[in-house]
N, C-alpha and C positions, 0 to 999 in steps of 0.2 A: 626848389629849395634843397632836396637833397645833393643835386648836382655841386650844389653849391660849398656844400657841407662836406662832400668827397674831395674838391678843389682844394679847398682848405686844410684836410686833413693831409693827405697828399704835400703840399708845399711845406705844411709843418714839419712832417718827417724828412722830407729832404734839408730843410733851413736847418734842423739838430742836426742831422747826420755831417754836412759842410762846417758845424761851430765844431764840431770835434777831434775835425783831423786838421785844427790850428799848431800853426808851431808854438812852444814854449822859449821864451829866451833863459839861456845859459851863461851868468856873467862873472866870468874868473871863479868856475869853482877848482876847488881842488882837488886830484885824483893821484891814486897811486896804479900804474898800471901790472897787470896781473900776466896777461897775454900781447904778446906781438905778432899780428897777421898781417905780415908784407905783399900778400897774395891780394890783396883788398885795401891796403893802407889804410888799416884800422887796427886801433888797441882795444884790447878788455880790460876795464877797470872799474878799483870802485872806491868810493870814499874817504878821504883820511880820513875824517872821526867817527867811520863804522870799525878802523881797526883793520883794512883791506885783509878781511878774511877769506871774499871770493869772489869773481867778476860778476858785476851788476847789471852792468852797463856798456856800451862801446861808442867809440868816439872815431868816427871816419875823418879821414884827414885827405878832403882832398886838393887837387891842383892849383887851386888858387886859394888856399889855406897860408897865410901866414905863419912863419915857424919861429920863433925863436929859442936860443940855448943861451941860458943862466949862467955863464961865470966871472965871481968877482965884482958882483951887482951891475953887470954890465950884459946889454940885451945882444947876443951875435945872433945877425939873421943870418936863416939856413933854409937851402931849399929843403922842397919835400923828401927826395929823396935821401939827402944825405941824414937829414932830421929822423927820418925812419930806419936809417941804418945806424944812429945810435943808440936809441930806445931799446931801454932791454928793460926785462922782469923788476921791480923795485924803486923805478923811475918817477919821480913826483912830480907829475903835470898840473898845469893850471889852463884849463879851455874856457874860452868864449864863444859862443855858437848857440843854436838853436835845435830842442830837440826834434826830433819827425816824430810822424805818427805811431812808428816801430817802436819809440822809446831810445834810438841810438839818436846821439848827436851827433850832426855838421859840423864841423870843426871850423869858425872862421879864423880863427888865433888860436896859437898854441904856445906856450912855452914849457920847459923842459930844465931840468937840475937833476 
């Protein structure tokens, strides 16, 4: 019976441990980016209605991340690279993605204005 009871306890703590490093889905929020790290093709940002007073958050953008650039209500896709090479300080993004366990988000969609 004990054995029984150890089995049990045992599986429980692995079965929480595995619900908690689920992804969260991320859908079109909006960010103002703070930091540009091209070294890692990731931004720091945080919130338009906290007031982006200081990065939060980061947003990895990678290879097979969809990019697009905002002009003229009209969607220009862009690769990564070039998408990262116009992203600066003050930048109003909108992601779709999923967060990890880290708390930074996977970027599957990005746009940019």
């Amino acid at each position: 019976m004990r054995g029984i009871f150890k089995l049990f306890a045992f599986l429980l703590l692995i079965g929480s441990g595995l619900a908690s490093a689920a992804l969260i889905n991320v859908t079109k929020a909006n960010y103002i980016v703070k930091n540009v790290y091209m070294d890692r093709n990731a931004v720091g940002v945080d919130l338009v209605q906290n007031g982006a007073k200081e990065e939060r958050t980061e947003v990895r953008i990678q290879k097979d991340t969809k990019c697009y650039w905002v002009r003229q209500n009209k969607d220009k896709p862009m690769s990564v690279q070039s998408f990262m090479n116009n992203l600066h300080k003050g930048t109003r993004i909108r992601v779709t993605g999923g967060r990890d366990w880290d708390g930074k988000i996977n970027a599957y969609e990005v746009w940019a204005q």
